[in-house]
C-alpha positions as a Markdown table, in Angstrom:
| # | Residue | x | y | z |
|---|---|---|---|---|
| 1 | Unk | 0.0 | 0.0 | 0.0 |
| 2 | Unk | 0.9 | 3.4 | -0.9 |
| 3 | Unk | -1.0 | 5.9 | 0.2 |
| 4 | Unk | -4.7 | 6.0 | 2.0 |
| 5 | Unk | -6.3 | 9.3 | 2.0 |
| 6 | Unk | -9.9 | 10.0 | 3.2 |
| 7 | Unk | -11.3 | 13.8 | 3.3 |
| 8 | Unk | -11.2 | 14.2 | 7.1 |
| 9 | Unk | -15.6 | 14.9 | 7.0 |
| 10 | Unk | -15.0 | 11.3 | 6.9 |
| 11 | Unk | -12.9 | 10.3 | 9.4 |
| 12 | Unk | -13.8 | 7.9 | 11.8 |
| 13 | Unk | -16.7 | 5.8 | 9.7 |
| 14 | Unk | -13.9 | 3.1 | 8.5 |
| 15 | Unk | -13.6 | 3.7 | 5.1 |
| 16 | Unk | -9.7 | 4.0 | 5.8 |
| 17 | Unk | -9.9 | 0.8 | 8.0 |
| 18 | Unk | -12.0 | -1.0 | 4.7 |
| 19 | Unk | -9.2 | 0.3 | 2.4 |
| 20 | Unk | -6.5 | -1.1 | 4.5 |
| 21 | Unk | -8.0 | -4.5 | 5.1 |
| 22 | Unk | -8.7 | -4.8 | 1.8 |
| 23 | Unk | -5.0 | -4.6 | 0.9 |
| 24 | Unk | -4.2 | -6.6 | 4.1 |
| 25 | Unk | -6.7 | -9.5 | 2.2 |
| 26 | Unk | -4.8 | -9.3 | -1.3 |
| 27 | Unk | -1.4 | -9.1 | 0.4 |
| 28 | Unk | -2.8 | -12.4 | 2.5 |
| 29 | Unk | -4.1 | -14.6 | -0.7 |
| 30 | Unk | -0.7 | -13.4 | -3.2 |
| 31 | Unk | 1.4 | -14.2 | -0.2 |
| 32 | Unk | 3.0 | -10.7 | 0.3 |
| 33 | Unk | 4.6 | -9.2 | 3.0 |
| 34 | Unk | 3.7 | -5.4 | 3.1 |
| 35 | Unk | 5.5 | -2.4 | 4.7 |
| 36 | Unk | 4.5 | 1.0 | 5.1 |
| 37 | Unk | 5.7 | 4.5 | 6.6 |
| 38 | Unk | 3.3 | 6.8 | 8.0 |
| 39 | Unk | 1.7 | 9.5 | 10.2 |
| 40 | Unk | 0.2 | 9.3 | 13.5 |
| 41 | Unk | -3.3 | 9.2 | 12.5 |
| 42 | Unk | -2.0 | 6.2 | 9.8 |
| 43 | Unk | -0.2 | 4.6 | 12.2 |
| 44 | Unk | -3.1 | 3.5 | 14.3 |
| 45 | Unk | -5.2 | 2.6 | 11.6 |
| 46 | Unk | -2.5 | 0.2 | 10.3 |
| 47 | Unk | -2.2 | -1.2 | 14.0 |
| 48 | Unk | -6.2 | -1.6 | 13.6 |
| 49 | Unk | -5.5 | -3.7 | 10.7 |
| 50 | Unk | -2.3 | -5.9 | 12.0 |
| 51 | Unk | 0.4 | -4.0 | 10.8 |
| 52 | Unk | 3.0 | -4.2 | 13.8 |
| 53 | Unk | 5.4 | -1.6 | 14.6 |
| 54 | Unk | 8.7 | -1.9 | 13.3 |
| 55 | Unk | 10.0 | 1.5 | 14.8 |
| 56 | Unk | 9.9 | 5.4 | 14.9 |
| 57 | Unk | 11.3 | 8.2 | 12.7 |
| 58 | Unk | 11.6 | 11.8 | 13.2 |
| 59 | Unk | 13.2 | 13.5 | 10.4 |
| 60 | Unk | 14.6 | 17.0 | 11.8 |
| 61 | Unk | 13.0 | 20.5 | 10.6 |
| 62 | Unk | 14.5 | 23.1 | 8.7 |
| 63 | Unk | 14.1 | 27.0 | 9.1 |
| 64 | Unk | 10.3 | 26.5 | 7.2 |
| 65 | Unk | 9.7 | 23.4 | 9.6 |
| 66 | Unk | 11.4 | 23.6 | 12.6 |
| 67 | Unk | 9.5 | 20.9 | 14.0 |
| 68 | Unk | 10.3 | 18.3 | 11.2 |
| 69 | Unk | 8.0 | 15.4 | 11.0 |
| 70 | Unk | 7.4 | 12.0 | 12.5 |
| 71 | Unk | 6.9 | 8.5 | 11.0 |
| 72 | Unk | 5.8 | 5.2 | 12.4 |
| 73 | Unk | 7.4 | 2.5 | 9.9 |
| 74 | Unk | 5.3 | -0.8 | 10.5 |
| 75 | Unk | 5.1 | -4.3 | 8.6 |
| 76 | Unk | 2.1 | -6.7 | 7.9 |
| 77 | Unk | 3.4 | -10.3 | 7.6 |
| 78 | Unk | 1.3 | -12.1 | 5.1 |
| 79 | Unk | -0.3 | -15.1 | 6.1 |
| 80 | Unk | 0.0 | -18.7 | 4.1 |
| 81 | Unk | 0.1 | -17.9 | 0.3 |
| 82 | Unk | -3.5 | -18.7 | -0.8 |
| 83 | Unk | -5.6 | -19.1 | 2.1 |
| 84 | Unk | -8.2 | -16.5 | 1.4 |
| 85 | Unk | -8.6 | -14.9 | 4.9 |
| 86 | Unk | -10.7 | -12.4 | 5.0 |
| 87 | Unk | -11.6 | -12.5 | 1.0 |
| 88 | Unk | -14.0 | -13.8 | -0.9 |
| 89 | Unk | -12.4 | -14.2 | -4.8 |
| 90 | Unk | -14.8 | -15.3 | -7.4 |
């Protein structure tokens, strides 16, 4: 997964955890393991999901962000190649 963006009006009806367990499925059947780097906010929903933390970032700020920016990077571990959890494939 790349990228999961819903307009915050929408936030907190699970349309970001539906997106992500959707990928969490596919990755499941093809047998992929599936890392991703992202924001607080993400972070927890990719926890949600069973993502696990693989550790913290925190890129340091410049003189137009002195704060700089943190990361969570986590991993989902996919399970047996093929066994359909959580997905129905006709």
């Amino acid at each position: 997964m790349e990228r999961i963006v819903v307009h915050p009006a929408y936030w907190r009806r699970g349309y970001g955890s539906t997106i992500a367990k959707w990928g969490v499925d596919l990755a499941d059947i093809d047998g992929v393991d599936q890392g991703v780097l992202a924001t607080s906010i993400g972070a927890d929903l990719f926890r949600n999901v069973g993502y696990r933390l693989i550790t913290d970032l925190h890129v340091e700020g410049d003189e137009r962000d002195p704060e700089g920016v943190t990361f969570a990077a986590l991993k989902h571990t996919a399970k047996a190649k093929g066994s359909g959890v959580g997905c129905n494939v006709i």
